[in-house]
N, C-alpha and C positions, 0 to 999 in steps of 0.2 A: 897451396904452396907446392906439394908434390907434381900440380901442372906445367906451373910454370917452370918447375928444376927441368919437366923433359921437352921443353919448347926451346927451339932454337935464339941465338941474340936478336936477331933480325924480326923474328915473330912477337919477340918483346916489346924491343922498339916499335913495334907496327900500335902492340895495346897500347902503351905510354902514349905513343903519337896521336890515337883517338881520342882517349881521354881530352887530352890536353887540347884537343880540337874542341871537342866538345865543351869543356870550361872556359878556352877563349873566348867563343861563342854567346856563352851565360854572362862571361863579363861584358862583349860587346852590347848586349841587348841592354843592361843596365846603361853601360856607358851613352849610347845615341840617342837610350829614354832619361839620361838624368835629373832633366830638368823639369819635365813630367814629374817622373817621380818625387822629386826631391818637393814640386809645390803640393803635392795630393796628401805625403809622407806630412808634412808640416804642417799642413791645414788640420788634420787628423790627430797628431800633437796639440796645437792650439785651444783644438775642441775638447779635449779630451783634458787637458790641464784645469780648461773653462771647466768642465763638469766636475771636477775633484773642487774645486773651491765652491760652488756652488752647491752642491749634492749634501744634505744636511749630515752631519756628524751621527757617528753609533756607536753607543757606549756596555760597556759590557763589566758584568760585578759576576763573583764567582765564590765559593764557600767548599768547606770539601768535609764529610762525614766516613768514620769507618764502620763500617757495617759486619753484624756480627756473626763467622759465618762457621761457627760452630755448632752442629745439629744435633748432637746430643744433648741432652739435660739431663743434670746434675743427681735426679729425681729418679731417673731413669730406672739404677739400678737396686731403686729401694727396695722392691716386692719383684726382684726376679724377673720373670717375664710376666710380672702383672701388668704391663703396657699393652699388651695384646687385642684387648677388646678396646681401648682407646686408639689403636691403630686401626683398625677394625672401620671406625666410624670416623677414620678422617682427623682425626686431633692429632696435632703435632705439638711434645710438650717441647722441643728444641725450637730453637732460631731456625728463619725460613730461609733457601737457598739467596747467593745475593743476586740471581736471574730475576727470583719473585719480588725481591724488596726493589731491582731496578724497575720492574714490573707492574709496580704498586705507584715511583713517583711519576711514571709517565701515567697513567691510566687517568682518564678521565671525570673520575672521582674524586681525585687529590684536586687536579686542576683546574676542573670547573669555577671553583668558587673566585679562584685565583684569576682566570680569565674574566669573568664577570667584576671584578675589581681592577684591572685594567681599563676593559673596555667602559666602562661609568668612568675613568680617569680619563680617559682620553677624551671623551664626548664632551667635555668642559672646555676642553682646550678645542677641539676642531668635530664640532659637531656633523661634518658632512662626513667624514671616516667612517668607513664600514667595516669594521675587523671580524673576524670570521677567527673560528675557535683552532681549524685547524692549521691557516697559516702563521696565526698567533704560537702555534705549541713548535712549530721549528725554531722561532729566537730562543726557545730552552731545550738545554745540552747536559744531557743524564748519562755519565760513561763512566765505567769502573776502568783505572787503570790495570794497564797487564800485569798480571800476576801478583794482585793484591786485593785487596778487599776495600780501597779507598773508592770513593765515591765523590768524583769531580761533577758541581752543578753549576751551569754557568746560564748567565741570560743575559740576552742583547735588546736594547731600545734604544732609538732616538730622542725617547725623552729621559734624561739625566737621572732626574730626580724620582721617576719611580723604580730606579731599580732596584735598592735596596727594600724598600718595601715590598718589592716581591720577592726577593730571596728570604727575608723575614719569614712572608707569608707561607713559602712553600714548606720552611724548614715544621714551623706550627701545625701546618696541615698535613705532614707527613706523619710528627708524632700523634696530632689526634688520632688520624687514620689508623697507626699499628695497632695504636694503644685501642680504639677502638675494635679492629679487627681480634686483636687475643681476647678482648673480652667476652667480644662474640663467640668466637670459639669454646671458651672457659664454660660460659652460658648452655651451650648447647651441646657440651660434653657432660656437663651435671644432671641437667635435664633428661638427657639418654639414660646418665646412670642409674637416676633415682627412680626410671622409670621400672626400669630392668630389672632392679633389686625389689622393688614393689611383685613384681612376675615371676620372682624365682622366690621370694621368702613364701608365698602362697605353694608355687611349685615343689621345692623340697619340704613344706608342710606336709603337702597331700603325701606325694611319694614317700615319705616319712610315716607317716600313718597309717596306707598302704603295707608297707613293710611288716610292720609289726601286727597289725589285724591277721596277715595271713601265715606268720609265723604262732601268733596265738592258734589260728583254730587247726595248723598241721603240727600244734605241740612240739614246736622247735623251739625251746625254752628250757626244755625240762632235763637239760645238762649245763653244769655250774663249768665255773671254770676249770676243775681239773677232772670233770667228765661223772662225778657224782650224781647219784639221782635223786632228783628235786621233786620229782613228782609222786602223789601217790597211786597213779595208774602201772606204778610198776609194783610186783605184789610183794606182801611183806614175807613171805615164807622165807623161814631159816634166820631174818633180819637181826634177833638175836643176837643167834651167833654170830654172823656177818660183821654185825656193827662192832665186834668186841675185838674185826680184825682187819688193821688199817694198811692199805695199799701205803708202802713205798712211793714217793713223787715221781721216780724213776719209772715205775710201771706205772702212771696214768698218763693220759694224751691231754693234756693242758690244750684247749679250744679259747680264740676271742671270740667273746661275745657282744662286740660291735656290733652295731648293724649294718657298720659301710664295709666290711671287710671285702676283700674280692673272692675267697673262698670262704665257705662254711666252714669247712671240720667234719663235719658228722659223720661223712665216709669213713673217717679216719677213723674216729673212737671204733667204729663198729670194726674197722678192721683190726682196731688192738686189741680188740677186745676176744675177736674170734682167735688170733695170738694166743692171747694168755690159755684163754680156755684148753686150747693143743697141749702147752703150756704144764699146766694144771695135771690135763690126763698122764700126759708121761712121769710126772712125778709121783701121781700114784703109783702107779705100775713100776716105777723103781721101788716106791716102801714096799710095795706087795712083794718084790725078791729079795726083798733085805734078810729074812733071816729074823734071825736070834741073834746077831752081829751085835752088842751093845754099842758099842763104839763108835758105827755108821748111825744107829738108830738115833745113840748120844747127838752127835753132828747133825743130823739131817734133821732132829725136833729143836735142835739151836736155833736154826736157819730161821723159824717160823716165831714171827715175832706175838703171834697170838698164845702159842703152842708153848712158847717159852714162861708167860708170864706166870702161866701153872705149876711153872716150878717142878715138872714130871723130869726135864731134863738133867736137873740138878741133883734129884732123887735118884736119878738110875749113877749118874757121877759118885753120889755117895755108896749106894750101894755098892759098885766096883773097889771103891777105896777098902771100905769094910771087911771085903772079901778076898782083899790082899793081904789086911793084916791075918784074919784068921789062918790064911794057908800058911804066915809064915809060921804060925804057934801048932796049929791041925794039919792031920791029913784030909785026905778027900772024903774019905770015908765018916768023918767025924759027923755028929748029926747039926750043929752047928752052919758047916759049910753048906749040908744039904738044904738046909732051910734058908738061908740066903740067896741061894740059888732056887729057889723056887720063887720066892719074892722077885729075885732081878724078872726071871723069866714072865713073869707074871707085869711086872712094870713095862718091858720092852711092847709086850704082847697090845697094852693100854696104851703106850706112847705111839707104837705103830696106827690102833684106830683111831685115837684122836688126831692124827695128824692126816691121817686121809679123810674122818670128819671134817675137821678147817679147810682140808683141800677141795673138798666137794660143794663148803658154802663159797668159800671163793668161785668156786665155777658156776654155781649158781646165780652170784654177783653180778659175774662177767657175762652171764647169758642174761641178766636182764639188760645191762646195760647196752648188749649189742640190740635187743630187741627192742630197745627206747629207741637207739641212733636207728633202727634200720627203716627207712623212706622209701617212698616210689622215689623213680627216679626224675620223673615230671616234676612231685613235689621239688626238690632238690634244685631242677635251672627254674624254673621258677623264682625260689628264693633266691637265687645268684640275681636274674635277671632283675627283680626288685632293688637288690639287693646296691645291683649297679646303679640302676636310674634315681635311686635315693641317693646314693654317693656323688655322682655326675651333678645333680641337682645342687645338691652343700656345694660342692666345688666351685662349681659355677658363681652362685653365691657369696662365695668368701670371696673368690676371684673381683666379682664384680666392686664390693666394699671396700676391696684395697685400693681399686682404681679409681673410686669417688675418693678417696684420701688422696691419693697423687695426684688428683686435680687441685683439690684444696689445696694443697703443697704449694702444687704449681703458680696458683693465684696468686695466693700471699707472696710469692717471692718473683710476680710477673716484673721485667723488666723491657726498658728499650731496646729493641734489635741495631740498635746505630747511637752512634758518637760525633756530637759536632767539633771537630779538630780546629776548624778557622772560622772564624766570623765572618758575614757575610761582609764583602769590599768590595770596593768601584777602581775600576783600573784608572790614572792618573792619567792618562791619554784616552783619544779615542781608536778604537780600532780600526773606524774608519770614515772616509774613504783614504785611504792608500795616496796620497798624490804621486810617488815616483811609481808606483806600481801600474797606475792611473795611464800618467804621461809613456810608460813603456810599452803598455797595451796599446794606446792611440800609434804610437811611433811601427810597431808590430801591424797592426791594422791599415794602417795608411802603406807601408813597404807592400802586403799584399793586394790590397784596393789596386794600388796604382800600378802594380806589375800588372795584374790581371788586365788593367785598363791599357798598358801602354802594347801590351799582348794581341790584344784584340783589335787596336787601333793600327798595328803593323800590319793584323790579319787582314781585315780591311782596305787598308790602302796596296796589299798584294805585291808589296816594293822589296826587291831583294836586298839583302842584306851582308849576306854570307859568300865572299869569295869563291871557295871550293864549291857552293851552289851553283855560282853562273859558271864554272868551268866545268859542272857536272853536265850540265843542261846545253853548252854550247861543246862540248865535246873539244876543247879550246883549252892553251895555257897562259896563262898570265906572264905575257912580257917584261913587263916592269909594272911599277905604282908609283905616281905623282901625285905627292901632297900640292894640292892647287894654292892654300894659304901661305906656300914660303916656298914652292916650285922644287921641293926635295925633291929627289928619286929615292926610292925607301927599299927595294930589291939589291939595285946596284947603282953604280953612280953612271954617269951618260958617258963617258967612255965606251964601258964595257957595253953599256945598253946599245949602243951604234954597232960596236963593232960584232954582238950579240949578231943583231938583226942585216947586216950587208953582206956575213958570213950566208948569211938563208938567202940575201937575195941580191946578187950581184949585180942585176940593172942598177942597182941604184934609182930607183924608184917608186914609189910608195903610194897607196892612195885607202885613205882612210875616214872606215865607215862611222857614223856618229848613229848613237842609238839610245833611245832616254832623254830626258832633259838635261842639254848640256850646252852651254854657252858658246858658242865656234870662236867668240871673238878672245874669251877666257882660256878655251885649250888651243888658241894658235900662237899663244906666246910661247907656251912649253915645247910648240914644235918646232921654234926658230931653230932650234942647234942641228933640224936636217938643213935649213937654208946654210946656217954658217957651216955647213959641212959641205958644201955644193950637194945636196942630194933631193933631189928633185919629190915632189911629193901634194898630194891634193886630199881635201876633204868633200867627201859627199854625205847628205842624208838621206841619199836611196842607194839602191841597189844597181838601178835603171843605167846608173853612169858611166857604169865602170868597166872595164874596158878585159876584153881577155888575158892579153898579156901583162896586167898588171899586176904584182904585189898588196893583196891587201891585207890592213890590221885595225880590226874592230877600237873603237874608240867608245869609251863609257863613264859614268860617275855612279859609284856604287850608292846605292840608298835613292838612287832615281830612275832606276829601271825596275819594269813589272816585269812578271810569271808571264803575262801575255806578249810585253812585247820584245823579249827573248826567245821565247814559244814561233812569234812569227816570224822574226828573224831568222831563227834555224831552218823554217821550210822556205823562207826565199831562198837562203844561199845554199840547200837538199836543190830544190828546183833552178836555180841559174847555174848550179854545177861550180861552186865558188869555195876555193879551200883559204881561209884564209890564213895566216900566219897564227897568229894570237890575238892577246887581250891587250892593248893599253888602259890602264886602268887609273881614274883620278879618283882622289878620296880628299877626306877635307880632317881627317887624323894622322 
């Protein structure tokens, strides 16, 4: 568009003008071949109609299933990610994509049988048919509509009457097929399982037994749950006393004694245990600066729940009380107070060694206990690494048994992956053959045959056609045009066409070359109106005749002159030195 705005009127008119040259052109070559064309177009039609009534009838039945294309199951999330090992080996407990299920009714499987039932159906009827499995599987049409899950199956035959029995057949052999396929699958996911859990119950047996053999003979046993010692390879010295003085919960390291755990403990006792003992000393070394203080002494042999049961604490509390009443009745001096005071001091002095006795069995305690926990350190990954592979082992294990249960699941609650929505039906028409569809193809068919033909048959006969061609080719313009069937002038009327031509050539007279096939006796009646003009005037059909001082103008009938003898023409009158005027031109349009 932006070309044409900067091209001038004139340059327009020039495009328009060729166009419209060239379409006249396209119409003329129809128009001169019509009759051509019009019997080849016909005959092609005719045949073509023939063939639609003849051509046996195709019938087509169709049914439509929705397909289930939801891929989880329900099952899924019963045991967490226990689907793991059943993904693992290919089981899928979901509906399968609807690619696969389209996937499953073309595949050759479903439809074997199906063809094979055809092809015995048809052998009754025309025993000389050779049906072949794969041109038979194009008359069946497997397509999920867009953007759904429907499942259009459609089949075409010529014979009527088995369509329906094969859409029947297909729908049956599709559900054996799934229904057979999950089974299969069902089958061979049990079979894995049972196998596997057969391989891991021996497995974590062993690794289980492992475990504990090597925990027996490096005496990793001989701490209880709150870090007590079980065993009697820890010695009994002091046990007595000891036993008569019970650890706080708060000071013991509570250890599991799993065997799957991921850490031992043991470190740990033995490191609370070196704790306490630090522990332990510094509390001596506070009683040891206590003094004669009763009051601290009172408190600190409180604390000590061994220490207390003896009742020394309560005894030194009475004594103080004692010793308050006397002051207030005595003085100091009194011998009263001084014997009470020898008593306290006496009781303080015994509360002080008994409780650094309890405190020194406690650290005795605590040194065996750190001496029970204390291990190589190999022993220790060791029993980790056992520790692990017996745990891994169960895991495995439990994992596996869950997943033989969500197959069972699976089984019992197997269903169809698809839904028959419509029964299979036979279209009330046939589909085909087409008759106008038929007869418009023959009519399309024949319009190109016969172009082509009337094309080639013009090529051939080498006969001009196109006006603007012989004026290209004789370097020449067309004077007028004479419809020869009713003697029209079709340029201008024979006035203007005389007065046209005596304006170019004032002798008044004319001699006119004839070229092509063309009748002298047909175009000398068109030339009468020189005679009834007094204008003198002759036809020749050479060159040879004519004369130098004359006026000449080429005489012709379009559609009867060739390439060649236009061609030769122009080199006579190149070589006699002959300019003629123009073209009279007859035509029979």
């Amino acid at each position: 568009m932006p070309l044409i705005k900067n091209m001038d009127k004139e340059s327009i008119n020039q495009i328009y003008s060729n166009d419209f040259k060239e379409l006249k052109k396209f119409l003329n070559f129809f128009t001169r071949n019509k009759k051509t064309i019009i019997k080849i177009t016909t005959t092609f039609f005719v045949l073509s109609i023939m063939y639609g009534f003849l051509k046996k009838k195709t019938w087509e039945g169709q049914f439509e299933i929705v397909l289930d294309s939801d891929t989880t199951s329900s099952s899924s999330n019963l045991f967490g990610n226990g689907l793991s090992a059943i993904n693992l080996i290919g089981f899928n407990t979901g509906a399968s994509s609807l690619d696969t299920e389209v996937g499953i009714l073309k595949s050759p499987s479903v439809l074997m049988p199906i063809f094979d039932f055809v092809k015995i159906s048809k052998e009754k009827t025309s025993p000389e048919k050779n049906l072949n499995f794969t041109n038979w599987r194009k008359s069946l049409s497997v397509k999920l509509r867009d953007k759904t899950s429907i499942l259009d199956i459609k089949y075409r035959d010529k014979d009527k009457n088995i369509i329906i029995p094969v859409l029947e057949k297909v729908t049956f052999a599709y559900q054996k097929y799934s229904g057979k396929n999950k089974k299969r699958e069902f089958s061979l996911a049990k079979q894995y399982l049972k196998n596997q859990i057969s391989i891991y119950k021996l497995k974590s047996s062993n690794s289980l037994k492992q475990l504990q053999d090597y925990a027996m003979q490096q005496d990793l046993t001989i701490i209880d749950l709150y870090g007590r010692r079980t065993s009697s390879s820890i010695s009994n010295e002091n046990t007595t006393e000891s036993q008569n003085l019970p650890l706080d919960n708060s000071q013991r390291s509570p250890i599991k004694t799993n065997n799957f755990i991921e850490n031992l403990g043991i470190e740990e006792i033995r490191v609370n245990a070196a704790n306490r003992i630090r522990n332990i000393d510094s509390q001596i070394k506070k009683i040891e600066a206590l003094g004669q203080d009763p009051q601290q002494v009172e408190y600190f042999g409180s604390t000590i729940e061994a220490l207390k049961n003896t009742g020394l604490p309560q005894k030194l509390s009475e004594i103080d009380e004692e010793l308050i009443l006397l002051r207030s009745k005595y003085s100091e001096k009194d011998r009263s107070i001084k014997t009470i005071l020898e008593r306290r001091k006496l009781l303080i002095d015994l509360l002080k060694k008994r409780s650094i006795g309890f405190l020194k069995s406690e650290r005795i305690y605590q040194e065996s206990i750190m001496e029970a926990a204390s291990r190589p350190s190999g022993v220790i990954l060791k029993y980790k690494e056992l520790s692990r592979i017996a745990n891994r082992d169960e895991n495995t294990l439990i994992e596996l048994e869950n997943n033989l249960r969500v197959v069972n699941l699976e089984q019992a609650r197997m269903e169809d992956p698809w839904e028959l929505i419509s029964k299979p039906t036979l279209k009330k028409e046939a589909i085909s053959p087409k008759k106008g569809r038929i007869g418009l193809i023959g009519i399309i068919l024949g319009l190109f045959f016969s172009s082509i033909f009337a094309f080639f048959k013009e090529q051939k006969s080498s006969l001009i056609y196109e006006e603007d061609t012989l004026e290209s080719l004789l370097d020449l313009r067309i004077l007028e045009k004479i419809n020869i069937l009713n003697g029209t002038f079709i340029k201008n009327n024979k006035e203007i066409f005389l007065n046209e031509i005596l304006e170019l050539n004032p002798k008044q007279f004319f001699s006119f070359i004839k070229v092509g096939s063309i009748n002298l006796d047909e175009s000398s009646k068109y030339l009468n109106i020189f005679k009834k003009n007094e204008i003198k005037y002759r036809i020749y059909d050479s060159l040879n005749n004519i004369k130098d001082n004359e006026t000449t103008i080429i005489i012709m009938r379009i559609g009867k002159v060739s390439y060649s003898e236009i061609i030769s023409l122009k080199e006579r009158l190149i070589r006699k030195n002959i300019n003629p005027m123009g073209i009279l031109l007859f035509t029979d349009k």
